[in-house]
N, C-alpha and C positions, 0 to 999 in steps of 0.2 A: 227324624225317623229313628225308633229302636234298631239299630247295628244288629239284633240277633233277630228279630223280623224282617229286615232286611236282607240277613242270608238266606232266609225259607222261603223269600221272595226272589232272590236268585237260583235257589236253587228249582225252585217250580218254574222257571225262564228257562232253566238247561233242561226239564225236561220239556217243553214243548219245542224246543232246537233238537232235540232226540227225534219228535216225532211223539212225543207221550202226549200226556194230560199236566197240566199244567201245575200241579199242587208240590209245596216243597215244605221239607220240615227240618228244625233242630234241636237237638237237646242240651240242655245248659246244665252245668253243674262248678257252681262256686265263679261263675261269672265268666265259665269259659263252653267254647261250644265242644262235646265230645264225641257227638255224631252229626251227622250230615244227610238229607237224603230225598229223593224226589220220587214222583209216582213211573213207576217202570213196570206197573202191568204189557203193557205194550211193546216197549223194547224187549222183554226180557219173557213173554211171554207168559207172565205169570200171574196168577188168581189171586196171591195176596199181597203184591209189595205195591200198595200205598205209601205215600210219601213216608207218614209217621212209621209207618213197617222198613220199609226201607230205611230209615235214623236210626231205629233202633239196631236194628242187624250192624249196621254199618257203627254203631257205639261200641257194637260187640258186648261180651259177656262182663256187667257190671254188679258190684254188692248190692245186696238190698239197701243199703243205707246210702250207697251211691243213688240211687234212687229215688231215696225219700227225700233228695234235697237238691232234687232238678225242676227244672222248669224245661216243656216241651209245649215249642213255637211249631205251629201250622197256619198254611196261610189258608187255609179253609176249615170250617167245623170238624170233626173228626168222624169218621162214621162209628156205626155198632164195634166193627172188628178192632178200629184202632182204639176207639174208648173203651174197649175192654180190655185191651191191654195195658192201657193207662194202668187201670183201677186192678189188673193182676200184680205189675211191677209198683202199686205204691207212688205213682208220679204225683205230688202232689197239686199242679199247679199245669194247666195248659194255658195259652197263650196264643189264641186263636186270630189269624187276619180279619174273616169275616165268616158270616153265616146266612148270608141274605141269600145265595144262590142254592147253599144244600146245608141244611142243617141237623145233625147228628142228633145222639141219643142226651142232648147237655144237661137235662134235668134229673135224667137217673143217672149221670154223673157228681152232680151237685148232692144226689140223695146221698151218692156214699161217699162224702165228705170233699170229693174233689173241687177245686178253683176254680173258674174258669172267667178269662176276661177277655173279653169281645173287643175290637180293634176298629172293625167295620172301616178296615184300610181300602180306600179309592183304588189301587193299585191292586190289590188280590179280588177283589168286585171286578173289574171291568177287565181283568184275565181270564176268570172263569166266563163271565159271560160271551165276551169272546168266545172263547171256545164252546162252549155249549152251545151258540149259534153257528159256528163254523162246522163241528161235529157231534151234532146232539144224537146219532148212532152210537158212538165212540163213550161219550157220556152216560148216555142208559145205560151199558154194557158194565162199565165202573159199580156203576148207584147198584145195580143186581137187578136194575128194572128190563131190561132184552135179554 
């Protein structure tokens, strides 16, 4: 197991011990992690911090060229919100667990040059699914679908 998929896989573990939604993210830069961050809509009551929103915040304020030579691990697709901010800060490479259960915008990611390499990890599949059958309220309310 990838060691930096494997912290975004812990970290979407700490947030459904929260009470959240299960998705966790990291951002890597020169082989080390510099943000950290899981889906805290729910605890925190808020409309944008998805996993990868929450890594970023939590990297805090980085150069552009810090940037352009990270790799940012989610252990789910990314949605429209988070792949746009890929493609605003320049990330050039995500590193996604899987895409089976929700799958982002990956191909007009791929149009503007971004990376993307699918994982389709056993372990982030049958997390999300879990929870989408446990809380599929919980889960529309995420996607923008309720």
């Amino acid at each position: 197991m990838d060691a930096f998929l494997q912290a975004a896989i812990d970290e979407a573990k700490a947030g459904l011990a929260e009470g959240g939604i299960p998705i966790g993210s990291v951002l890597v830069i020169d082989g080390q992690i510099v943000g950290r961050g899981h889906n805290r809509r729910v605890q925190r009551g808020s409309a944008i911090l998805h996993a990868e929103m929450d890594c970023l915040e939590n990297a805090g304020r980085l150069k552009a060229s810090d940037y352009r030579r990270s790799v940012l691990y989610s252990t789910l697709s990314p949605c429209d919100m988070c792949s746009g901010t890929v493609l605003l800060y320049g990330i050039p490479r995500v590193v996604i667990g899987e895409n089976r259960t929700f799958r982002g915008p990956e191909d007009y990611v791929r149009s503007r040059g971004g990376e993307l390499e699918i994982r389709d990890d056993a372990e982030c599949v049958e997390l999300m699914r879990a929870f989408i059958a446990a809380r599929p309220e919980l889960w529309n309310e995420d996607i923008g679908e309720v």
